[in-house]
Legacy VTK file of the C-alpha trace (Angstrom):
# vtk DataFile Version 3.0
C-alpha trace
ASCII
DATASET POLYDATA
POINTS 185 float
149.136 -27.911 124.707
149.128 -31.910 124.469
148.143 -33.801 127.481
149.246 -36.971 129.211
146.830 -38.801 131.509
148.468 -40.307 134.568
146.340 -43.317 135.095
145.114 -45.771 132.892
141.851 -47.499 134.408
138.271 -46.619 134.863
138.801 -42.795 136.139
141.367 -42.306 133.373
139.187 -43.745 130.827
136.479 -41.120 131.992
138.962 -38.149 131.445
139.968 -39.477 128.129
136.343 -39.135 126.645
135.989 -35.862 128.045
139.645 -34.581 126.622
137.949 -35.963 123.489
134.769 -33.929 123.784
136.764 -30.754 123.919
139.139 -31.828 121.176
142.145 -31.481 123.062
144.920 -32.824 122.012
145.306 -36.583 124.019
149.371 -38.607 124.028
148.731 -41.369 126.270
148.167 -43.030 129.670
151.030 -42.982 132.536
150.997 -45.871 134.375
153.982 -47.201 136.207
152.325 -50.544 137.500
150.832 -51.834 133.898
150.998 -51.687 129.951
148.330 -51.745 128.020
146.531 -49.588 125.448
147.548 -46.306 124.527
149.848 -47.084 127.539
153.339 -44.994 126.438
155.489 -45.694 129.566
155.942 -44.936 133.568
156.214 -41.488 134.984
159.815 -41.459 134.786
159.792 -42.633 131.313
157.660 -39.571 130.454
159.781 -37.252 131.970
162.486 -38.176 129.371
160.275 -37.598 126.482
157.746 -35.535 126.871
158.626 -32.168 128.227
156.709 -29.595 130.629
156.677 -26.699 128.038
154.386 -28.426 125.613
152.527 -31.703 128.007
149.998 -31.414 130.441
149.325 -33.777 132.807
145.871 -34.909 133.936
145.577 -36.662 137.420
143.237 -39.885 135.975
144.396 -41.599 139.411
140.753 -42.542 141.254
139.650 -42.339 144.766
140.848 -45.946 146.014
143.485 -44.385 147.588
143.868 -41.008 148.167
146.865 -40.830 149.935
148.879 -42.245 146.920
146.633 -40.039 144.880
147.975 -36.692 146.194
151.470 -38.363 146.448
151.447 -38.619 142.540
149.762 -34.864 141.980
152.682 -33.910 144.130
155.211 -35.857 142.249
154.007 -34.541 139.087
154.544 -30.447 140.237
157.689 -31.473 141.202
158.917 -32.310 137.838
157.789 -28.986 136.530
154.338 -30.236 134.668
150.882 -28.447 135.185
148.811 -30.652 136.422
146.061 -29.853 133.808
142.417 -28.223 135.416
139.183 -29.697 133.392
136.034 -27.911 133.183
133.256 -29.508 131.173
131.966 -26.786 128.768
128.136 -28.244 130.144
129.129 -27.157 133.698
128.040 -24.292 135.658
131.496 -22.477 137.384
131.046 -19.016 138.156
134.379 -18.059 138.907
136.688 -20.438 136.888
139.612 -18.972 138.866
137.669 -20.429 142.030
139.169 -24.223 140.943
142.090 -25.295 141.717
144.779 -26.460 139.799
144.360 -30.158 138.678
140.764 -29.916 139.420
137.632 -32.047 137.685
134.132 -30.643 136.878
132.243 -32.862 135.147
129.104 -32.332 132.972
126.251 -30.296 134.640
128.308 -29.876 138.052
127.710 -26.785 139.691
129.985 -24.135 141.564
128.241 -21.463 142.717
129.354 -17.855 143.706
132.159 -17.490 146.115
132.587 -21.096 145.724
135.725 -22.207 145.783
137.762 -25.756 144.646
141.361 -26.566 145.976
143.911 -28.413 143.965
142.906 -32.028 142.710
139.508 -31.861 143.467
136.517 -34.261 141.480
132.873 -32.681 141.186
131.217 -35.619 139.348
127.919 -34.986 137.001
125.155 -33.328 138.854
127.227 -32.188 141.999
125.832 -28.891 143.925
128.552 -26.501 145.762
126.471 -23.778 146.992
127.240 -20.266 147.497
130.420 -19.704 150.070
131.573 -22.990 150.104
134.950 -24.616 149.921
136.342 -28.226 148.895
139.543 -29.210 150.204
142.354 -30.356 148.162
142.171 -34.150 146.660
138.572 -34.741 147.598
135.865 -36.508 145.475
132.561 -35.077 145.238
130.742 -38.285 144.012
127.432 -38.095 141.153
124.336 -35.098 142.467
126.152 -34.822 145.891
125.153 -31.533 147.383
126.989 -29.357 149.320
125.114 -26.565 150.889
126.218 -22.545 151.258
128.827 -21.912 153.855
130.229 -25.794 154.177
134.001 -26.468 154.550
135.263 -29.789 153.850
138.120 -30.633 154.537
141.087 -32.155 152.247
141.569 -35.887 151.220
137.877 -36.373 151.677
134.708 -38.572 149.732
131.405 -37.656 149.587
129.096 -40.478 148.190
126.495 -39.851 145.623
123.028 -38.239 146.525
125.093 -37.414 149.884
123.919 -33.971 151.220
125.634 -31.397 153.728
123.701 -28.849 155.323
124.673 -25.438 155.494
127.240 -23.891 157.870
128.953 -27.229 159.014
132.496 -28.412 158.440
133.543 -31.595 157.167
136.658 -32.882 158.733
139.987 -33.527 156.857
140.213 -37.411 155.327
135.970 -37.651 155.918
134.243 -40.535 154.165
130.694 -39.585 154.033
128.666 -42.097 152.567
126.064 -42.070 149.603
122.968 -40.874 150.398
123.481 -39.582 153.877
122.977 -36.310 155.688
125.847 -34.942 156.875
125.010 -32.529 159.918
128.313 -32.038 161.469
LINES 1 186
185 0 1 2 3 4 5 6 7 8 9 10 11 12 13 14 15 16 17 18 19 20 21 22 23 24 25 26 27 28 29 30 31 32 33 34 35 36 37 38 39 40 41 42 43 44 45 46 47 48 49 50 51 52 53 54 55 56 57 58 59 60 61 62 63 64 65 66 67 68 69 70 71 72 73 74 75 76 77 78 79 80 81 82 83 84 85 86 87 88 89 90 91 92 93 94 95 96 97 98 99 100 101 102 103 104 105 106 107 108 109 110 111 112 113 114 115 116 117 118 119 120 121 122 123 124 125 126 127 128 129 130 131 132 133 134 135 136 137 138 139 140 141 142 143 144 145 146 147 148 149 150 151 152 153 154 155 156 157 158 159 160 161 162 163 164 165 166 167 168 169 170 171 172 173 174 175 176 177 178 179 180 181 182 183 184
């Protein structure tokens, strides 16, 4: 499999280095806003060359703006791609078939047992998901967040770095919980 990254800035970049790391096999950047380096076209343009059998998308589009984020993961499943699911061989994932398709894990990220990761979701380095827990859909989990056992949060959300939520609580759909804050419920 060869894979695309749709994006081409800082979160893209990030995914780059660690398609690199695994030695998979990288084509170029999407972007349908700029050229640039390693930049091989828009989205439709890639949809004329580069088929679904044998690309892979990943979803390098950051957390700015979520809405368009999940518009574009969308967009990409419609035109029959994968949206490609990367788990960094330095994380901790005790049931890979816990993450959801076109999901992140980044280097010693954690997701514990019965954990579970819907589609498009970002664990940055050092995030905690505790035992039970599940991350909605197109949420960022930003660097040594923890999320404690039992904790639903809900879809289209951000949880800031050092952030903590306690056990047993859910976390509202579209939440912006800020970094280093205690999230109670």
């Amino acid at each position: 499999m060869k894979y695309l990254i749709y994006g081409s800035k800082d979160f893209a970049l990030i995914l780059k280095d660690m398609l690199d790391w695994h030695k998979l096999s990288f084509v170029g950047y999407i972007d349908d806003f700029a050229k640039g380096e390693g930049v091989i076209g828009s989205f439709e343009d890639v949809v004329k060359l580069y088929t679904p059998q044998d690309h892979s998308i990943v979803l390098g589009v950051g957390y700015n703006n979520l809405g368009a984020r999940w518009k574009i993961f969308q967009k990409i499943k419609a035109a029959g791609y994968r949206v490609a699911t990367l788990i960094h061989e330095r994380a901790y994932v005790r049931d890979p078939t816990n993450v959801g398709e076109g999901s992140v894990i980044m280097a010693n990220a954690t997701l514990d047992c019965n954990a579970v990761t819907e589609e498009a979701t970002v664990l940055w380095p050092g995030v905690v998901v505790n035992h039970d827990s599940r991350i909605g859909s197109n949420t960022f989990l930003s660097p040594s967040a923890t999320i404690c056992g039992f904790v639903d949060v809900g879809a289209h959300s951000f949880v800031g770095a050092g952030a903590v939520v306690v056990d047993h609580v859910s976390v509202p759909q579209g939440s912006f919980i800020k970094a280093n804050s205690l999230f109670k419920g």
